[in-house]
C-alpha positions in Angstrom: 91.7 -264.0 55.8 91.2 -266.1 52.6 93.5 -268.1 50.7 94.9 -266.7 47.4 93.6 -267.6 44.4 95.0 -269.3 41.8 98.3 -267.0 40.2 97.8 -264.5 42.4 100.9 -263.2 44.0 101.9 -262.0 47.6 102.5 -258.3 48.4 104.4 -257.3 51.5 103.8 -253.9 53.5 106.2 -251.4 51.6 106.6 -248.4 49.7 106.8 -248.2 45.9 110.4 -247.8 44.4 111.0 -243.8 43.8 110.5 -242.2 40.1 112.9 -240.2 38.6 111.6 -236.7 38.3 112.1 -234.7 35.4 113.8 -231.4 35.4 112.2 -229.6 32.7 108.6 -228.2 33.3 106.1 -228.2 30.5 104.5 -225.0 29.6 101.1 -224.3 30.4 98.2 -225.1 27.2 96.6 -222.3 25.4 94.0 -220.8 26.8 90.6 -222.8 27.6 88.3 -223.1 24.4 85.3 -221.7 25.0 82.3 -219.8 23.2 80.2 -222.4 20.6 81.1 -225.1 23.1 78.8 -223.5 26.0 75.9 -225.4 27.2 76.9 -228.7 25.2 78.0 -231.9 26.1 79.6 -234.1 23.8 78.6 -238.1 23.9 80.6 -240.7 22.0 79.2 -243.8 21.0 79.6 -246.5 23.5 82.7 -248.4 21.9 85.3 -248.8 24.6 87.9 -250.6 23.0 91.4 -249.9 22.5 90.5 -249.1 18.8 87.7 -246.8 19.1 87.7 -243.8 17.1 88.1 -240.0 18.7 85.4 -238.8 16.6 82.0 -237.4 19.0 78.9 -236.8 18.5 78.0 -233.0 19.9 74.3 -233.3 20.7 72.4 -230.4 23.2 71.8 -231.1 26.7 68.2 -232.2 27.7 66.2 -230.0 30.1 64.4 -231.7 32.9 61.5 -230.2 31.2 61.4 -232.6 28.3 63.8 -235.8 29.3 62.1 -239.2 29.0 62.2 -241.3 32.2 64.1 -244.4 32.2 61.3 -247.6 31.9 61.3 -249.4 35.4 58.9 -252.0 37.8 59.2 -249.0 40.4 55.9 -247.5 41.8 53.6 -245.3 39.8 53.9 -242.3 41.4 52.8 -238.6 40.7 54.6 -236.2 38.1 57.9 -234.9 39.3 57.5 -231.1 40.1 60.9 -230.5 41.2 64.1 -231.9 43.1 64.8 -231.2 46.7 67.5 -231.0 48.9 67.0 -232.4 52.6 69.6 -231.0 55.1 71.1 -234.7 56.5 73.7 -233.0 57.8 75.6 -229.9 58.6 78.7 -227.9 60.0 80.9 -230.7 59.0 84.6 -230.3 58.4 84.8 -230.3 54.6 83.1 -233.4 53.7 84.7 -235.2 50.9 83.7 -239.0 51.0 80.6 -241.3 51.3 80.8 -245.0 52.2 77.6 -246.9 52.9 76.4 -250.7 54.4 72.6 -251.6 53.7 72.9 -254.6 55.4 74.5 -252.9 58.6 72.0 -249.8 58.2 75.3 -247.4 58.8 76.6 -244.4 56.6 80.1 -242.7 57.3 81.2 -239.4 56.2 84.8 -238.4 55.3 86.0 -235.0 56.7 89.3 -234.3 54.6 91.0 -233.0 57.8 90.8 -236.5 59.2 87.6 -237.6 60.7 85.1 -240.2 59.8 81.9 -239.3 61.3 78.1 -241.6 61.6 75.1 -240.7 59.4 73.3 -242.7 61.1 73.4 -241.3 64.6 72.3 -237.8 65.5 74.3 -235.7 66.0 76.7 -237.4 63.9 79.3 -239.1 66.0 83.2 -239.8 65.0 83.7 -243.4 64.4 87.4 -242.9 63.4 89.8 -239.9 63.8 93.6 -239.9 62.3 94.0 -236.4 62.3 97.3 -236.3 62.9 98.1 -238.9 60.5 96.8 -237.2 57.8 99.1 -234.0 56.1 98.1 -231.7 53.6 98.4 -228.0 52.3 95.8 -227.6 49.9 92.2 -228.7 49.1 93.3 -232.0 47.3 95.2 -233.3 50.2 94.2 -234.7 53.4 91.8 -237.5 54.0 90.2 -238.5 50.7 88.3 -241.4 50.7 86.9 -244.7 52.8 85.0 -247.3 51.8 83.7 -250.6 53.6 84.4 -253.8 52.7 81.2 -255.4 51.2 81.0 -258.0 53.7 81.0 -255.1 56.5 80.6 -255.8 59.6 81.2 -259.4 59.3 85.0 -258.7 57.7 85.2 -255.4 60.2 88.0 -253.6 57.9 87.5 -250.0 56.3 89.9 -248.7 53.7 91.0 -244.9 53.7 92.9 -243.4 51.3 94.8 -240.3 52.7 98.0 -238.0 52.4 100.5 -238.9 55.5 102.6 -236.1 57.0 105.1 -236.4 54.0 102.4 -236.2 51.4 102.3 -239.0 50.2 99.8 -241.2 49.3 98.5 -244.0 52.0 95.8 -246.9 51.4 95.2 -248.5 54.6 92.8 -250.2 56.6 91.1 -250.1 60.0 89.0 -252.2 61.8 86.1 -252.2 63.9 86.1 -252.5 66.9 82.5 -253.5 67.4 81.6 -250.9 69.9 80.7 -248.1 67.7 84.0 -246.7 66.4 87.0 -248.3 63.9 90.7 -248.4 65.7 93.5 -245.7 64.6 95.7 -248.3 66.3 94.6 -251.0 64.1 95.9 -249.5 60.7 97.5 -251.9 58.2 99.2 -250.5 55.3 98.4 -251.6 52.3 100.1 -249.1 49.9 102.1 -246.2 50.5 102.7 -243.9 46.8 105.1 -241.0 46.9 103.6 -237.8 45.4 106.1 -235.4 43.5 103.3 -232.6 44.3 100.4 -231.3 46.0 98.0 -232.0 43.1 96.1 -235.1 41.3 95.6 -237.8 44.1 93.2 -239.5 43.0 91.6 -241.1 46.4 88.6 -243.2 44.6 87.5 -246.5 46.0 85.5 -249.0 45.0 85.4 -252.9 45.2 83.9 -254.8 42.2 81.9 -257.8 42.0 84.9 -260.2 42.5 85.5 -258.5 45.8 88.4 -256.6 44.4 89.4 -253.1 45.6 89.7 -251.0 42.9 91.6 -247.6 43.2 91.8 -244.3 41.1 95.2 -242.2 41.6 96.0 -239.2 40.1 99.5 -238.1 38.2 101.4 -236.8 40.9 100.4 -233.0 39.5 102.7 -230.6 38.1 101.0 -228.7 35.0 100.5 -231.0 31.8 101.9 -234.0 33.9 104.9 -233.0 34.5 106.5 -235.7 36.0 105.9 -237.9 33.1 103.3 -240.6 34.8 100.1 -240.5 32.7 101.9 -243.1 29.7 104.4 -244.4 32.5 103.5 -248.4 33.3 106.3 -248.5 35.9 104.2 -246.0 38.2 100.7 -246.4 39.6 100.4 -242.7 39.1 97.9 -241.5 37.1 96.0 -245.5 37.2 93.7 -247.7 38.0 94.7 -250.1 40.6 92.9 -253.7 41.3 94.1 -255.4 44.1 93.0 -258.5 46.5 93.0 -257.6 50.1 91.3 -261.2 50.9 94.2 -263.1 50.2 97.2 -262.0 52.9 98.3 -258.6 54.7 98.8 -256.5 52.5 97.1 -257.7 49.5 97.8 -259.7 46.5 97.4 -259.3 42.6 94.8 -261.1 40.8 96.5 -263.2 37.9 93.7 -261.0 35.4 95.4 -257.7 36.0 96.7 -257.0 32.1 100.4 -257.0 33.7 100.7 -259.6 36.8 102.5 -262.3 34.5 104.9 -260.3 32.2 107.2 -257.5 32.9 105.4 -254.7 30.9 104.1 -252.8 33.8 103.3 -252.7 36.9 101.0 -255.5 38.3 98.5 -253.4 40.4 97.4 -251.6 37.2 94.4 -252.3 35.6 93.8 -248.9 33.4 95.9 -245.5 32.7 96.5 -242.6 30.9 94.4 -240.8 33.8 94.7 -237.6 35.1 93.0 -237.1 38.7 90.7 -239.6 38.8 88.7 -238.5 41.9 85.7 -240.7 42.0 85.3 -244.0 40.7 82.2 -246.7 40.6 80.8 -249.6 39.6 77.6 -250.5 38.2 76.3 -254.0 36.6 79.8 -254.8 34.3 80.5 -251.6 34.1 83.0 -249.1 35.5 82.7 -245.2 35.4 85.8 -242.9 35.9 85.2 -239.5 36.1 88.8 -238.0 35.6 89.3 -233.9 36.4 90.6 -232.2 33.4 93.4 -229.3 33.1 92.5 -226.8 30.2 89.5 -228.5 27.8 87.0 -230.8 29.3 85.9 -233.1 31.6 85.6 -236.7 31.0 83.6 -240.0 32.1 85.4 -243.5 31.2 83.3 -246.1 31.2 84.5 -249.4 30.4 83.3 -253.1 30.8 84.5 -255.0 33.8 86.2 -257.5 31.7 88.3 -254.6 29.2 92.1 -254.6 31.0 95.1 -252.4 30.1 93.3 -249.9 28.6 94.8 -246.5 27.6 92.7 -243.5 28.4 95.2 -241.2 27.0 96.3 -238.7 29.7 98.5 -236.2 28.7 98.7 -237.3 24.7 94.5 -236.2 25.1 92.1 -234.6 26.9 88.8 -235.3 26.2 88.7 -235.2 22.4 91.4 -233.5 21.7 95.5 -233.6 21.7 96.9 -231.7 24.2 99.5 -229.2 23.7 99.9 -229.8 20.3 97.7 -229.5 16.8 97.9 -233.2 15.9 98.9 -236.4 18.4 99.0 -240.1 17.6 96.0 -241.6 19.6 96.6 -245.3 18.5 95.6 -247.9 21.2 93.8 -245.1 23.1 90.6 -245.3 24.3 88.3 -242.1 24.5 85.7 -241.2 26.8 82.4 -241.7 26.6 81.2 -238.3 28.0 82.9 -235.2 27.7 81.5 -231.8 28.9 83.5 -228.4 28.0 85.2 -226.5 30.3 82.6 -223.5 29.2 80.7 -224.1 32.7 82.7 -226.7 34.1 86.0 -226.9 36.5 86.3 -230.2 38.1 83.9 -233.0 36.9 82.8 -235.0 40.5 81.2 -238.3 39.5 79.0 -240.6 41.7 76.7 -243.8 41.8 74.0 -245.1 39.2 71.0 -244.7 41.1 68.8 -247.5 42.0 66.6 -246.1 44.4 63.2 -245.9 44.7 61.9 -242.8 45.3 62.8 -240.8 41.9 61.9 -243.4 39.3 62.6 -240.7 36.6 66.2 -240.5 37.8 66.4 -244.7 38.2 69.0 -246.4 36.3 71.1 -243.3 35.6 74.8 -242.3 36.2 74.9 -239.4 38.5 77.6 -236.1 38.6 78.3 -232.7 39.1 80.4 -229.9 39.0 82.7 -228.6 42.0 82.8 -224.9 40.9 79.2 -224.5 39.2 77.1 -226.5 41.6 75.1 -228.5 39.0 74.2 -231.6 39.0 73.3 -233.8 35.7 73.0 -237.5 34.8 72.8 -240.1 32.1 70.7 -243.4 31.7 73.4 -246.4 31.5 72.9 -248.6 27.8 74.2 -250.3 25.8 77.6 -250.1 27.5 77.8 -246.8 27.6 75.8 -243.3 28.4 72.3 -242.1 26.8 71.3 -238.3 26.4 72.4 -236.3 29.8 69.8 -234.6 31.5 70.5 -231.2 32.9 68.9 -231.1 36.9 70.0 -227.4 37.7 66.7 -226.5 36.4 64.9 -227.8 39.3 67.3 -228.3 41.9 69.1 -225.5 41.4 72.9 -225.1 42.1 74.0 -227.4 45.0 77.1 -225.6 46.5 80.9 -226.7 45.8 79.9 -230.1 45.2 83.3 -232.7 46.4 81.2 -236.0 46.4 78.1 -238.2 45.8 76.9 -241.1 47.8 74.0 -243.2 48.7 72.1 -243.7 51.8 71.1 -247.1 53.7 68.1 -247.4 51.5 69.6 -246.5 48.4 68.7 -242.9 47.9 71.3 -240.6 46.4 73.6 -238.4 49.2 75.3 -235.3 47.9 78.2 -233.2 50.0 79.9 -229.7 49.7 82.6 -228.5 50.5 80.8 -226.1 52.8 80.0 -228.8 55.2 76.8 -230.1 54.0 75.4 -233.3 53.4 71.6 -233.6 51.5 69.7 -236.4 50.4 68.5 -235.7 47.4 64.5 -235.7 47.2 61.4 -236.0 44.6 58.8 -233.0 44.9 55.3 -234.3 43.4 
């Protein structure tokens, strides 16, 4: 382990103090807003800031037909016919969660009942199993995400974020044992969250440039967030959290998180006002959040790396509009930067920007899909924000009940369903 850096502070193993729950239950929004909004996506412009303006552009979405590629150094290489979909892998135990190491040539696999399985071997092989650490009742429980730490396998931890038999919340980490599998007895506890319901985990991971470990959690559930955590700074419900786990066991705060010197929230935060922020990346100096919306429409964040304490709204908006009410005060909030309508949408899953190789006319874009429709779509990354989405479903067709994107050891985009499949996604020319 490293030393801590300069004003960061120590964090000993332990659970976070207990909200207060509130006793009155919201009632459910109108009904979903559909008709003229079908088929559209709505783009802002690329301001980020605290003080950028709710106003959106609604523009159509482009076919694959007619999209521009994105101007690379990569290969010249025949028209795209189509998009494929190679079978990597199959009969898995809802697959929720991709974690790859190019340098170590190896690519897990998350089953949300509590395995982590090898890519790389054939059949796959489990490399970690804490199946009956791991408690849930519904689909967005259980085992929810792992990722490697960067310097993997020369640091040998793993990160997993996954409900324990109460329910809660648990970021941990496991270590390799060097002979092809990580150690369920090796589990450090890094933070342990308690959840007021089954709904809005969160369970994105990603580590940034600085060797941070970034992590997306949801509200805690309960219709309209109904336990009051989207606005609240004591919680890290319904956040962004950015810890150090070079420093000491179990981490420590970095002295840039907006709150780690005053007393106006708490210190693991680095964003809020999020809903269930189920997959979270980095790019460049850029972060993308895809949060899962309730009644309107799905949303990307994307924010520079340097753009703290920021306010994504959650449950004042959602998407571009107040929530539960005709008119809302959305002073110091930040919108999002890609909306799409809940017309032929359910639960917005986001994933990488590709940088592969092999489709140059997807190279340089943000990637996601939809868990109920099966599509998948993306957007080139500029000028700090997101360019005209292109709409996939044309040639690939509908995927299945997409739960997560990933890459492969050589940088070629990984898709799973919830029906137990993993595909690389592939150029037909």
């Amino acid at each position: 382990m490293g030393r801590l850096r300069r004003g960061e502070r120590l964090h000993l193993s332990r659970r976070l103090p207990r909200e207060r729950i509130r006793d009155k239950v919201l009632t459910a929004p109108s009904i979903r807003r559909l008709g003229a909004l079908a088929a559209l996506v709505v783009l802002l412009n690329a301001s980020s800031g605290p003080d950028a303006s709710f106003k959106a552009q609604v523009v159509n979405l482009v076919t694959t037909s007619s999209a521009s590629t994105t101007s690379t150094t990569l290969p010249n290489l025949p028209p795209l016919q189509g998009l494929g979909l190679d079978l990597v892998a199959g009969g898995l135990d809802e697959p929720v969660s991709i974690t790859t190491s190019p340098s170590a040539g190896v690519t897990f696999v998350v089953e949300r009942t509590g395995k982590v399985l090898s890519l790389t071997s054939e059949p796959p092989e489990v490399v970690l199993d804490i199946t009956e650490k791991v408690g849930w009742e519904i689909s967005e429980q259980g085992f929810l995400g792992f990722i490697l730490h960067p310097d993997f396998p020369n640091d040998a931890r793993a990160f997993a974020f996954y409900t324990n038999l109460n329910e809660d919340v648990v970021v941990s980490s496991f270590a390799w044992t060097g002979s092809g599998g990580f150690d369920p007895a090796s589990e450090i506890e890094i933070l342990e969250i308690e959840q007021p319901h089954h709904f809005h985990q969160g369970g994105g991971m990603v580590f940034g440039p600085e060797g941070y470990l970034w992590i997306a959690l949801g509200d805690g559930g309960g219709n309209g967030d109904r336990y009051g955590n989207g606005q609240n700074l004591r919680t890290l419900k319904g956040t962004v959290a950015r810890i150090n786990i070079d420093g000491v066991e179990p981490y420590a705060v970095p002295s840039t998180n907006p709150f780690a010197l005053n007393d106006e929230g708490a210190r693991e935060i680095w964003a809020y006002g999020l809903r269930n922020p189920w997959r979270i990346t980095i790019d460049r100096d850029l972060v993308f959040i895809a949060d899962v919306a309730f009644d309107g429409s799905e949303e990307v964040n994307v924010i520079r790396l340097g753009d703290s304490g920021l306010n994504f709204g959650w449950p004042v908006m959602e998407g571009m509009e107040c929530y539960e009410s005709e008119t809302c005060d959305s002073t110091g909030m930040t919108p999002p930067v890609l909306i799409v309508p809940h017309s032929r949408a359910c639960a917005i899953i986001g994933g990488p920007v590709y940088r592969g190789f092999d489709i140059p006319e997807l190279h340089g874009h943000y990637v996601f899909g939809d868990y109920c429709f099966g599509w998948m779509r993306s957007a080139p990354v500029s000028d700090g924000g997101l360019g005209e989405v292109v709409d996939w479903e044309p040639m690939l067709g509908t995927i299945g009940n997409i739960t997560t994107f990933g890459i492969d050891t050589d940088g070629e985009l990984l898709v799973a369903t919830q029906e137990g499949n993993v595909y690389r996604v592939t150029a037909r020319r």
